[in-house]
N, C-alpha and C positions, 0 to 999 in steps of 0.2 A: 218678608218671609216667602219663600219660595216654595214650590209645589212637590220638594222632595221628598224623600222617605228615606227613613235609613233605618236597617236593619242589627240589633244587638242581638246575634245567636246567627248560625246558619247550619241548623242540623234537620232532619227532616221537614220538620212542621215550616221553618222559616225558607226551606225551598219549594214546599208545593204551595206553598202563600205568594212566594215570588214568582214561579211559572207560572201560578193561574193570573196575576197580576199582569202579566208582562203579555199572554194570551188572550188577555181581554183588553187587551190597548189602554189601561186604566192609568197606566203612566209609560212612558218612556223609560228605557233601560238606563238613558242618560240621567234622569232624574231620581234614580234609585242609588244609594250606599248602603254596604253591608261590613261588618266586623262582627269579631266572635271575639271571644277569652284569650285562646291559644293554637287553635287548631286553624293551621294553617293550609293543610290539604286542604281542608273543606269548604275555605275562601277559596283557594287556585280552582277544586271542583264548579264553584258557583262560576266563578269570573272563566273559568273553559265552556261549561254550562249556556252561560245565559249572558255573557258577553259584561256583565254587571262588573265594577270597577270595587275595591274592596280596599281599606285602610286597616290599620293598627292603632292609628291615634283615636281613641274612641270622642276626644273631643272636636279632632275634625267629622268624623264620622254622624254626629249629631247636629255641626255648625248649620245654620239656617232652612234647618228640616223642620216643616210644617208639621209633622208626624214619624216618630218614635214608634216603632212595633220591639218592642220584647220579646224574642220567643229563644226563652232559656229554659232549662229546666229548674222545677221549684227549688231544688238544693244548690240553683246556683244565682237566686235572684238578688240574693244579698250583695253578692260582688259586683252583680252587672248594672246594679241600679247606685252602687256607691259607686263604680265605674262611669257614669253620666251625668251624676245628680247636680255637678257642680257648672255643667255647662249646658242646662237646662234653664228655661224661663218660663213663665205661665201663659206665651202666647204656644207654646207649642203641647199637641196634645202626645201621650202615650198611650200605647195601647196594648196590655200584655195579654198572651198567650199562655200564661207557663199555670199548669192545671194545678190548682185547689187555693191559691196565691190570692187574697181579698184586695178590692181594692184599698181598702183601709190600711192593709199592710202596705202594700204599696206606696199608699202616700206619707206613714209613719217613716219610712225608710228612706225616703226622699226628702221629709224635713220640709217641705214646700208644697205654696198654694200649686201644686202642677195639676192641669186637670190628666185624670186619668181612667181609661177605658179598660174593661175585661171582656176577654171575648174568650170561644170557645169552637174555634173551627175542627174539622177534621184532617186526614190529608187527602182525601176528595178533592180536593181543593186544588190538587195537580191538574186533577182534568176538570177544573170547572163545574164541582159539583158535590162540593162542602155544605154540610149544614151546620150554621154559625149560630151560635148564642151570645150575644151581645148585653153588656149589664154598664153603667156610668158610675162612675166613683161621686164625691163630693164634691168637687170643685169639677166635675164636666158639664157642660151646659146641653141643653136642647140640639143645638146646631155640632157640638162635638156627637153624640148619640149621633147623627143624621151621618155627619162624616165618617164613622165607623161601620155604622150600616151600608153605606153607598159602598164604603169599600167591600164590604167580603161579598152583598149583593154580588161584585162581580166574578165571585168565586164561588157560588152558587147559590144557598139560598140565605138571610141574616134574619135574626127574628131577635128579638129584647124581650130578657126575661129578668125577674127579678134575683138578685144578688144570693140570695138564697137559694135560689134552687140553681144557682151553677150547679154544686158539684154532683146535682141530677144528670143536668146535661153534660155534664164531662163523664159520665158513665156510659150514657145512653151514644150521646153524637159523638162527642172526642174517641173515644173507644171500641164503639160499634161498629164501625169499618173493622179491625180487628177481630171481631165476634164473627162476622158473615167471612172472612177469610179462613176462617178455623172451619168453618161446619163446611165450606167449599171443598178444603183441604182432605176434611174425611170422608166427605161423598167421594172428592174424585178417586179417594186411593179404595175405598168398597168396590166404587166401577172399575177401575184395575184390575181386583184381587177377583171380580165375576167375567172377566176375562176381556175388558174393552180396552181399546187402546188408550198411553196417556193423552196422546192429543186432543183423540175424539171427544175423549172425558171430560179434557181441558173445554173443549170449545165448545160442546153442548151444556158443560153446568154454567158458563159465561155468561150465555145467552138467556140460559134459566133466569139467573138470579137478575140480570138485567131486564128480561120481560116482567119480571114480576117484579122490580120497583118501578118498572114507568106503570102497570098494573095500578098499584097503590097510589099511584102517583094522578092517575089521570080517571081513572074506575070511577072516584067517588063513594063507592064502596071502602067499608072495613075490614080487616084483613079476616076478621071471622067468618066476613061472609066469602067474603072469595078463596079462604078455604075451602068454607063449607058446597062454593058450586063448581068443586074441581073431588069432590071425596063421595065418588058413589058410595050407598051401600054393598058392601063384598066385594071391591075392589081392592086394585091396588094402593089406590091411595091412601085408604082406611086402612087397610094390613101395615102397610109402613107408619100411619100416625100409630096407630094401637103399640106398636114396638118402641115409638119413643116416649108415649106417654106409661110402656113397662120401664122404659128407664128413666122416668121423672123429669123428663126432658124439660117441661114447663117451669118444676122449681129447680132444676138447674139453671135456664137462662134467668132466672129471678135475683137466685143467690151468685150468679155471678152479675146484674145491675148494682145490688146492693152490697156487695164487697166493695167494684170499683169506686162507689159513691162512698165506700165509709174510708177506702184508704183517701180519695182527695181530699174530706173532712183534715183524716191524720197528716196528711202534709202540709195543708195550712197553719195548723197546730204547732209542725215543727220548727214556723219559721219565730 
């Protein structure tokens, strides 16, 4: 068995999976195959992209690949795993991507001892700076865990959680890129509409949000507190929190945690 990969899906998630892959030397673009369902621009985009070679025959596409990544969407993991299931064996591991999907499904769908991996990267992951949740099915061993971890470690950071609280972390990480894109979006078009340029707006909120994750990241500190030593009293700082917490702002990012977590729940449900 050889050191390849092949890719089932290549829609967002399965292309910043693969640039961040290919950017961290973790495999050669020679050792990588990709297919999807039907969409074939989106193989031509990969293989103009990132040089990566792309089939249709889903069972050459899987032939002597050490590792199977999934990244479909939940409504369509039914087809892509009856799509492969027959030219799979137990020395090779899977590892799906596709959000609220259990392993147990997974391996009920498949009919076979395959060992199989959940993960839950974001698309971070393009530049190297995904935070992954990593969870092992029933038939993955100790050393598959390791190999799933190794892998998105190099797409930023991998941490193993228990199976249960995926669809936490599919709220929080899978989705949270999204959430910090939204509230950028509406600072920057505020600093617009008070008369600042879009670029300036653009490039000083960039820097914001990027000082304040390596902030958190490296501070030691919690985010309460380094709130709390950036918010004089009667300041600016305070005037703007005081206006988001008049508009609930706290249990709005709350109930939107806890919506995204109750829809992954409903899509696992629906398979």
């Amino acid at each position: 068995m050889s050191e390849k990969m092949a890719f089932i899906g290549a829609g967002s998630m399965a292309e910043s999976i693969l640039s961040g892959i290919l950017a961290s030397e973790f495999l050669p673009k020679e050792n990588i195959m990709v297919t999807n369902k039907s969409d074939f621009e989106r193989l031509e985009h990969l293989e103009r992209q990132y040089h990566i070679p792309y089939v249709e025959d889903k069972r050459e596409a899987v032939a002597d690949a050490r590792t199977v990544l999934l990244a479909v969407k939940p409504y369509d993991i039914k087809a892509a795993v009856a799509s492969i299931r027959d030219h799979l064996d137990s020395d090779q591991l899977l590892i799906s991507v596709a959000a609220g999907v259990s392993t147990d499904t997974i391996s009920q769908l498949l009919g076979r001892d395959i060992p199989v991996i959940r993960a839950m990267p974001n698309t971070s992951a393009a530049a190297g700076e995904s935070a992954t949740a990593v969870t092992k099915g029933k038939y993955a061993t100790g050393d598959h865990l390791r190999t799933a971890l190794h892998l998105f470690s190099t797409i930023g950071t991998a941490t193993e959680v228990a199976e249960e609280d995926m669809h936490t972390v599919t709220a929080i990480a899978g989705s949270g890129p999204a959430y910090v894109y939204y509230l950028v979006e509406a600072m920057e078009e505020a600093a617009i509409q008070a008369g600042l340029g879009k670029q300036t707006a653009h490039e000083l909120l960039v820097q914001t949000i990027a000082g304040a994750g390596e902030m958190l990241k490296s501070s030691g500190q919690d985010p309460a507190e380094l709130r709390k030593n950036i918010t004089s009293p009667g300041g600016t700082t305070q005037a703007g929190l005081e206006a988001l917490d008049k508009g609930n702002f706290q249990e709005a990012v709350m109930s939107c945690v806890e919506t995204a977590r109750e829809r992954s729940i409903e899509l696992g449900k629906k398979l």
